[in-house]
C-alpha positions in Angstrom: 164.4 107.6 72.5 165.9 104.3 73.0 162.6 103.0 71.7 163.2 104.5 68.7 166.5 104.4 68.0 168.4 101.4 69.8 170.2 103.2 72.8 172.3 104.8 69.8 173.1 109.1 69.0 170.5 109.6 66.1 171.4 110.6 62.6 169.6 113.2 61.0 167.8 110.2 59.0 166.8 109.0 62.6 165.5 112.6 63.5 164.1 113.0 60.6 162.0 109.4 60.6 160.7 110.4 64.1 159.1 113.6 62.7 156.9 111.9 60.1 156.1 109.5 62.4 155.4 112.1 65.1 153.1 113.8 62.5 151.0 110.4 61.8 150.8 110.7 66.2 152.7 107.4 66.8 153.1 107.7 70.5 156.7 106.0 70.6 158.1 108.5 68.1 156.3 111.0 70.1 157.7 110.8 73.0 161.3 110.1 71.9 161.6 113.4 69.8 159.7 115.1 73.0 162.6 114.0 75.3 164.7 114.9 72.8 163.7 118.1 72.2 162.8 118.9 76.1 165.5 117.3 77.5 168.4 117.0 74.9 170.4 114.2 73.9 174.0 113.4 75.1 176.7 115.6 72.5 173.8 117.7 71.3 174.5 121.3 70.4 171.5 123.4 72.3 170.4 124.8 69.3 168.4 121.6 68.9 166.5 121.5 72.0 163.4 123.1 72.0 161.5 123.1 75.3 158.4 124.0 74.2 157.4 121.7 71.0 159.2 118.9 73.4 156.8 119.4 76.2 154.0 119.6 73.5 154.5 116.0 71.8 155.3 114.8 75.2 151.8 115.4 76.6 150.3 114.1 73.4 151.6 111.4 73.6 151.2 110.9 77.5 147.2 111.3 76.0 147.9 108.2 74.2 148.9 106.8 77.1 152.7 106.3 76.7 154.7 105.2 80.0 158.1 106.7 79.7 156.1 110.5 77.9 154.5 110.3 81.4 157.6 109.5 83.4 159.8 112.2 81.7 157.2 115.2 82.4 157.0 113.9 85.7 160.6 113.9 86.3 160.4 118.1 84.5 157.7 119.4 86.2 158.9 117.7 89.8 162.1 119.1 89.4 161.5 122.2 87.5 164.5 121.4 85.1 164.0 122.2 81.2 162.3 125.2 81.0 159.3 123.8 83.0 157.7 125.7 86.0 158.2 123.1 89.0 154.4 122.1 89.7 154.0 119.0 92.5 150.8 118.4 91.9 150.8 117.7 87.6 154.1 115.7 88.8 152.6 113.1 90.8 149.9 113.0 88.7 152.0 112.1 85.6 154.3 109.4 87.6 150.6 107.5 88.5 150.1 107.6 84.8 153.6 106.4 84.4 153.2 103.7 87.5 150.4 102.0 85.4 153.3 100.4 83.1 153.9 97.3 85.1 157.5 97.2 84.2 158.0 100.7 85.5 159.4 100.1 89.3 161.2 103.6 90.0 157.4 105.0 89.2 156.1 102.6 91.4 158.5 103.7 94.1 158.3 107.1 93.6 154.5 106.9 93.8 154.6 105.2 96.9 157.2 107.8 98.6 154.7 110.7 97.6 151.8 109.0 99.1 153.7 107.7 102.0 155.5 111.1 103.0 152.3 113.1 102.1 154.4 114.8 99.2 151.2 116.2 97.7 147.6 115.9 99.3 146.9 114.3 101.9 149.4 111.0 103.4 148.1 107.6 102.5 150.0 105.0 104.0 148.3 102.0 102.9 148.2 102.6 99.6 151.6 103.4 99.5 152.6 100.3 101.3 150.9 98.5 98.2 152.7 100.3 95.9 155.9 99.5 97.6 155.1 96.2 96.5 155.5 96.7 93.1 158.7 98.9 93.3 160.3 95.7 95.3 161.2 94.7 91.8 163.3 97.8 91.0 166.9 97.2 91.6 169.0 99.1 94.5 168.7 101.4 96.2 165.3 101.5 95.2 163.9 97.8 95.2 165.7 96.7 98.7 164.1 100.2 100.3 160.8 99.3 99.3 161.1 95.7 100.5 162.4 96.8 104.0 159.0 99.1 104.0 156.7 96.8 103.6 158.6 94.0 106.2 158.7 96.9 108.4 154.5 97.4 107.9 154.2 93.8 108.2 156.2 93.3 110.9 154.1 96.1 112.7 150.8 95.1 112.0 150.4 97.5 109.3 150.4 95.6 106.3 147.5 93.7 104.2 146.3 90.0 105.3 146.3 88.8 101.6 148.6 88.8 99.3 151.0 89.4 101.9 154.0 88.2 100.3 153.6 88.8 96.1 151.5 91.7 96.1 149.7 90.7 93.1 146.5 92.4 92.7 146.8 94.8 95.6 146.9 97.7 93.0 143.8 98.3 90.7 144.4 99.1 87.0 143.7 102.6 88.6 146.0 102.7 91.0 144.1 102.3 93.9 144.2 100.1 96.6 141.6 97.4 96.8 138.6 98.1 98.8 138.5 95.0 100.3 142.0 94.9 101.7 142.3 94.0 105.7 145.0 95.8 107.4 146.0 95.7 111.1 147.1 92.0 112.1 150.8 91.5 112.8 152.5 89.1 109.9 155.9 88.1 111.0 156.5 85.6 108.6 155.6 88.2 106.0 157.8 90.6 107.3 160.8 87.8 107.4 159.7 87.4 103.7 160.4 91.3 102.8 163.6 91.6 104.8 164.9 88.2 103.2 163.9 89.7 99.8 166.0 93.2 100.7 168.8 91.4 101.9 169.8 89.3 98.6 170.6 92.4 97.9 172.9 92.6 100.8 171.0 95.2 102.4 172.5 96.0 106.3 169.2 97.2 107.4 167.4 93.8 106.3 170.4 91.9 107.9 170.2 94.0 111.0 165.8 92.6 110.9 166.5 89.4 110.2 169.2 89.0 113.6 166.1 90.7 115.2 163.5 88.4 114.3 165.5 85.3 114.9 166.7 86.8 118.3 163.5 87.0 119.5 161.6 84.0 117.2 159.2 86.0 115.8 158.3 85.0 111.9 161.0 81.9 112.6 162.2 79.6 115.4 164.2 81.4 117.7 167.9 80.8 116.8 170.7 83.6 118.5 173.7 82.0 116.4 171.5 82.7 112.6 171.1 86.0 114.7 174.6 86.6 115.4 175.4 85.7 111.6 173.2 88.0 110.2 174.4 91.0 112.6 177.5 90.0 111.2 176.5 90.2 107.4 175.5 93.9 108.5 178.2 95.0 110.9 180.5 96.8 108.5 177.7 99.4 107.4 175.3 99.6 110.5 176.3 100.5 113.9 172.8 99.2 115.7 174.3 95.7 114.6 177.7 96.2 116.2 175.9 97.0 119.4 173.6 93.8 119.4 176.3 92.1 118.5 178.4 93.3 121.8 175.2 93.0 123.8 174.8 89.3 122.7 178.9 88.9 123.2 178.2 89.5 127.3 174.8 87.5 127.5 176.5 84.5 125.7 174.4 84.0 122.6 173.3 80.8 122.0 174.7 78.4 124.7 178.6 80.3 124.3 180.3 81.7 127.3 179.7 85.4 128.1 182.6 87.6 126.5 183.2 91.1 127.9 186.4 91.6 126.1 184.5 90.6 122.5 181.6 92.6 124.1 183.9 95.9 124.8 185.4 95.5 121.6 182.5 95.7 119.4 180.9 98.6 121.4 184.3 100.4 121.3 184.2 100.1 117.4 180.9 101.0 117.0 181.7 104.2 119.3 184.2 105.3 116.9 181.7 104.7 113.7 180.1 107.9 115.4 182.4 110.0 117.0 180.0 111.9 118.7 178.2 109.2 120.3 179.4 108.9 123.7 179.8 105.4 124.9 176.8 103.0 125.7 174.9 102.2 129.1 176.2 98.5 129.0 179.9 99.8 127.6 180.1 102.2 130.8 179.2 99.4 133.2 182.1 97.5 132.0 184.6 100.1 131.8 183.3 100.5 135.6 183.7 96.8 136.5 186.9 96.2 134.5 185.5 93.6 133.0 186.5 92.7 129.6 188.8 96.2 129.8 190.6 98.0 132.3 188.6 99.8 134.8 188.2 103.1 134.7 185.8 104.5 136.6 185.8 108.0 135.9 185.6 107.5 132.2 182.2 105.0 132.6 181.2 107.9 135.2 181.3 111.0 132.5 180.3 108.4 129.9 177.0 107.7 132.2 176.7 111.4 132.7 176.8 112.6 129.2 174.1 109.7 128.6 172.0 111.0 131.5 172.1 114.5 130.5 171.0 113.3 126.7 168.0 112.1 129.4 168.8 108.7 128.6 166.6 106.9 131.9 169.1 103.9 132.3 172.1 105.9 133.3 170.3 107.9 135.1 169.1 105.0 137.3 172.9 103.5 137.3 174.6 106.8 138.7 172.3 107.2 141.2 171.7 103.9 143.1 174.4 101.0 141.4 177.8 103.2 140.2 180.6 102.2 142.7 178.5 99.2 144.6 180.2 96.3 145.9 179.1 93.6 143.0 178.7 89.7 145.0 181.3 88.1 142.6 179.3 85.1 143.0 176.0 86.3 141.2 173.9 85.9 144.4 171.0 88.4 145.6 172.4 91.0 147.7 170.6 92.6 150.7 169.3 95.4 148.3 168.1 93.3 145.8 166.7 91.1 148.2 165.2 94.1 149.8 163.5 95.3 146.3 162.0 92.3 146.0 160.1 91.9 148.8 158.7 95.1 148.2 157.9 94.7 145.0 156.2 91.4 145.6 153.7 94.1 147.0 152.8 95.6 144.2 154.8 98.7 145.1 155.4 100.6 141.8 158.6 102.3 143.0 159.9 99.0 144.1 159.2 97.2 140.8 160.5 100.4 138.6 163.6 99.8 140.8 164.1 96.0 140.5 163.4 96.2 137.2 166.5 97.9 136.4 168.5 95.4 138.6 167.5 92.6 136.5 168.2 94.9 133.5 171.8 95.3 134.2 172.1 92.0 136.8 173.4 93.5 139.8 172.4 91.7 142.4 170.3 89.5 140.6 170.2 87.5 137.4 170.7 89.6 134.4 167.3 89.2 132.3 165.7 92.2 130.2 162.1 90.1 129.8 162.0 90.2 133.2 162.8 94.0 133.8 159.6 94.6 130.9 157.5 92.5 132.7 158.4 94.7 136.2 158.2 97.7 134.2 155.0 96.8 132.7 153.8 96.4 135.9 154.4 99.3 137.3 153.0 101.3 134.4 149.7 100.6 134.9 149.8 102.0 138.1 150.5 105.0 135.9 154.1 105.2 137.6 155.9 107.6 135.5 159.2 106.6 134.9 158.1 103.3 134.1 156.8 105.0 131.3 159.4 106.2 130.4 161.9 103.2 130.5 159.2 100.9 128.7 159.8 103.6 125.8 163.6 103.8 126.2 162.8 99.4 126.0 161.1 100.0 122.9 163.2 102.5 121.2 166.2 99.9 121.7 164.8 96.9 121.2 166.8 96.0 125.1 164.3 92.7 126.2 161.7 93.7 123.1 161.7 93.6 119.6 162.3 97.4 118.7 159.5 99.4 117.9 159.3 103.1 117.0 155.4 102.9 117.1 155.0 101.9 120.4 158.1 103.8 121.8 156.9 107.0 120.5 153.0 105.7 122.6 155.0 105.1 125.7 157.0 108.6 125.1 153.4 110.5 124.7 151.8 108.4 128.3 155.1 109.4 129.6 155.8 112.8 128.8 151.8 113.4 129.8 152.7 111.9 132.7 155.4 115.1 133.5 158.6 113.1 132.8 160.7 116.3 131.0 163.4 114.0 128.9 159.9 111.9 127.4 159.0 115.8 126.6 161.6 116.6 124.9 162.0 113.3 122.6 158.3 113.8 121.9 159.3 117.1 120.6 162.7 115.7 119.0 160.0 113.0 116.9 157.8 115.5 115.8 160.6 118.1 114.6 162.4 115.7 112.6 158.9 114.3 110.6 157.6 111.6 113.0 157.4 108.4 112.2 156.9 108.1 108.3 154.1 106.1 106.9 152.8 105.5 110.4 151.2 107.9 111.9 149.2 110.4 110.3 149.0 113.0 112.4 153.2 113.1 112.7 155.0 116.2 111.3 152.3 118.3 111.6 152.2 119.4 115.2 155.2 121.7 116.1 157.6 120.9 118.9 158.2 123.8 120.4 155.5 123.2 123.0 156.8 119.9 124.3 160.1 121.6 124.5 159.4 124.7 126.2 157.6 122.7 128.9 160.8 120.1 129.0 163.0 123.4 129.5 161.0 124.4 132.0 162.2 121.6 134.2 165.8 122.7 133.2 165.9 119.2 131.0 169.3 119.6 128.8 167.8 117.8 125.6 165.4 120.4 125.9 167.3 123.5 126.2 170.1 122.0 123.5 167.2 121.3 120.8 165.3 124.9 121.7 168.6 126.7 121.4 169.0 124.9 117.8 165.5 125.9 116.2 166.5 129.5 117.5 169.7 129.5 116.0 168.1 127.7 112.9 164.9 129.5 112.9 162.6 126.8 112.7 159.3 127.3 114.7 160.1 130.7 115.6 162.2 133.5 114.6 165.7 133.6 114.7 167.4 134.9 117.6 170.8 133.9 118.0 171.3 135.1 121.5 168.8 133.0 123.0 169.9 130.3 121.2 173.2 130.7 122.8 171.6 131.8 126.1 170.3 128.4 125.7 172.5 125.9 124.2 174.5 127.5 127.0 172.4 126.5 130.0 172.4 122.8 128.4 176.5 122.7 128.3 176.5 124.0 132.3 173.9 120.9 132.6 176.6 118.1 131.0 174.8 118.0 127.6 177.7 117.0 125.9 176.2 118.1 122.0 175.5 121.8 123.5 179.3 121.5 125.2 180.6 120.6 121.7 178.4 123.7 120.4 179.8 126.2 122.8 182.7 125.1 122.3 183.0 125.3 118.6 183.3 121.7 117.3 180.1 121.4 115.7 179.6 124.5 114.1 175.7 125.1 114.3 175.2 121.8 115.9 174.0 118.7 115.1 170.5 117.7 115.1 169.7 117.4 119.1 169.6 113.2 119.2 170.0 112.5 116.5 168.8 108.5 116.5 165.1 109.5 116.8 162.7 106.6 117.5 161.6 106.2 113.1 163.1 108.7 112.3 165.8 106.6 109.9 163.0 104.1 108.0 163.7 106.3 105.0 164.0 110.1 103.1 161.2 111.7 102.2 163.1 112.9 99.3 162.0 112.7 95.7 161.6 110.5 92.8 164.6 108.3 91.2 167.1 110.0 89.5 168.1 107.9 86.6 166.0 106.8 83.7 168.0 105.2 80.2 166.6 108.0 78.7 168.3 110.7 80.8 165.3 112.1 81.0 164.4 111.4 84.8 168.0 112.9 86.0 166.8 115.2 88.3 164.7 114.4 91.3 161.1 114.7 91.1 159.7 115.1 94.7 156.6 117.0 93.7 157.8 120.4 94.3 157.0 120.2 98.3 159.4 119.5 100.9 158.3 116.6 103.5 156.7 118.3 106.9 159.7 119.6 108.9 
């Protein structure tokens, strides 16, 4: 209607000039009295709407090809508002008709989230990742998303070797990726492109990429102070920022003198951004040391055995063979390290999985996370299992490697193969909460139940915690609230410290069981946009199927 009548409430003459001119078919006039009528107008009484002649004129003139006639049945018959039967299928069909107006972003964006998330029909990542592209122009929330998606495909190997950086003429007329398109070289100057475009928008996730990438000099020269500025730019909004920023505090970013106190600081405030987080591997180890805080060893030790309970490798390692060591205040190799190494200059799997973790967390030895990959790397292809394991824990965190959900999730599938019961249950935990979106087609379809019932075989408390939940939630299987308390229960006698706050109350039904999923936060799989000028898009069109549980 604002086509037709300036943004203004028609007057009867207005009404009554878009009815002739519906009746000589102009497609404008068309579709504003069809989104009139379907829809209603702001300070209309309802006795003018009328559903059905509104939805009429609106496909006729969708026929004709109008943009916004498209995007307003699209936004009806994906939300089921308006006297239209909720049909997923005619909705995505009519926002591709609507996506062909190149001014249209939040069709191009809502396009790409069907294809991406497999809304309707099969998933098709690639040609959403083109059409995510286009709907970089949109402006926030929508535009900035879209621009982190594609960085993040980039970035990951997943995106297009031409037109890596505009976009322009990755989308056919049709609406169809090009034929000729190359995908599967990792761009990191592209990706820096996307996140740079996403953060004029002061995005924290595109901040938070941007201090990873210059971290670690991928896409740009390495530079840890531009790092520690743009953690900074996202601290306030994004707790995986505060924590790089405390990890780069005790590692002394860029030539500046380690600082535990800073360090403790920023982990203690991004603890109490999540209340239910319990404190951090590298937080715990300073509460034990008194470094940068007073010690206090029993608080690091619970800390370190919540963490290892969650299955959480690192701690687990820490408790068992460094808490409560003699540290050589001088840095110097100790007889254990010095021990470790020699055995591990044998090719000793065991011995490098061990030293690894030493020059993880610098006892005994320098403090140096490339190394520890490199050691657990090694021991990997040996097939050891917990190296497995840690090199996906290294991945997930982005601790001595760029994170990356993609190959975390691989190492979590070797390892779990492999019989490690916490790689079990994350596998499971990945797949229950929808994979990794846009990556990996065969994600969300697969239940979990299998990987955790094996995992709780083995007595694993993740595993026993998130089995409880799909009991108690019915998810998977049918709903038995006794065993889920029968199990939820054996995970709170274990230290889980979500299934104690289940038992004992303070989280109702429980939150999801961990919650920071490797990809699992890249974006919703929810609907379309739910604005439009018309008011016609104000309810959320996502295609009348709910994204894979």
């Amino acid at each position: 209607m604002t086509h037709a009548t300036g943004g203004k409430h028609p007057t009867s003459a207005d009404i009554e000039s878009l009815r002739r001119a519906a009746r000589a078919r102009d497609p404008v006039a068309m579709a504003a009295l069809g989104a009139r009528l379907l829809v209603g107008f702001p300070g209309d009484p309802p006795q003018t709407r009328d559903p059905a002649q509104g939805r009429q004129l609106l496909e006729e003139a969708a026929r004709l090809g109008h943009a916004e006639a498209c995007a307003t049945l699209a936004a009806a018959f994906g939300s089921g508002n308006w006297g239209v039967a909720r049909d997923g299928q005619k909705a995505f069909a009519y926002w591709k008709q609507a996506a062909l107006n190149p001014h249209d972003h939040l069709a191009h964006y809502t396009v790409a989230e069907h294809l991406d998330f497999g809304l309707v029909g099969e998933r098709d990542p690639h040609e959403a990742l083109l059409w995510y592209m286009k709907a970089s122009e949109a402006e926030p929330p929508y535009g900035p998303v879209a621009s982190l998606r594609v960085g993040r495909a980039f970035e990951r190997g997943e995106g297009p070797v031409s037109d890596a950086r505009t976009g322009s003429d990755t989308v056919s007329d049709t609406g169809s990726g090009s034929a000729t398109m190359s995908f599967g070289t990792p761009d990191p100057e592209a990706a820096f492109y996307w996140y740079s475009k996403a953060a004029r928008h002061d995005d924290p996730e595109a901040w938070y990429r941007l201090g990873l990438l210059y971290e670690a000099g991928r896409g740009v020269p390495p530079d840890p102070l531009e790092a520690v500025a743009c953690y900074e730019r996202a601290r306030n909004n994004h707790v995986p920022a505060l924590r790089r920023l405390g990890d780069l505090a005790l590692a002394g970013a860029g030539g500046a003198r380690p600082d535990p106190a800073r360090a403790f600081a920023l982990y203690r405030e991004a603890r109490t951004r999540e209340p239910e987080a319990t404190w951090g591997v590298r937080a715990c180890i300073l509460l034990e040391r008194g470094e940068g805080v007073a010690a206090d060893p029993e608080a690091a030790r619970q800390g370190l055995a919540g963490l290892a309970a969650a299955g959480c490798q690192s701690a687990t390692f820490y408790l068992e063979h460094i808490f409560g060591a003699a540290l050589d205040p001088h840095g110097t190799k100790d007889p254990e390290a010095g021990t470790w190494m020699e055995i591990a200059r044998k090719g000793i799997p065991e011995a490098q999985h061990h030293l690894a973790y030493l020059h993880l967390f610098g006892h005994g030895v320098a403090e140096d996370p490339h190394k520890a990959l490199e050691l657990f790397y090694e021991a990997a292809q040996q097939g050891y299992a917990p190296s497995l394991h840690a090199l996906a824990e290294r991945h997930a965190s982005g601790d001595g490697t760029p994170d990356d959900p993609v190959s975390a999730f691989e190492w979590y599938l070797k390892a779990a193969h492999a019989g490690v019961a916490a790689a079990q249950t994350r596998v499971g935990t990945i797949l229950e909460n929808g994979g990794l979106p846009g990556r990996c087609p065969f994600m969300g379809i697969f239940s979990p139940l299998p990987w955790y019932e094996l995992a709780a075989g083995a007595s694993d408390p993740g595993a026993l915690y998130a089995l409880g939940l799909l009991y108690a939630k019915g998810r998977w299987v049918e709903t038995d609230p006794s065993r889920a308390r029968e199990l939820i229960g054996q995970a709170a006698e274990l230290g889980h410290p979500l299934a104690r706050a289940w038992c004992d109350g303070e989280c109702g039904a429980g939150p999801d069981p961990q919650a920071d999923t490797v990809g699992g936060a890249d974006g919703t799989a929810g609907g379309g946009p739910a604005e439009s000028p018309d008011g016609a898009r104000e309810a959320a069109s996502d295609g009348g199927t709910d994204p894979a549980p």
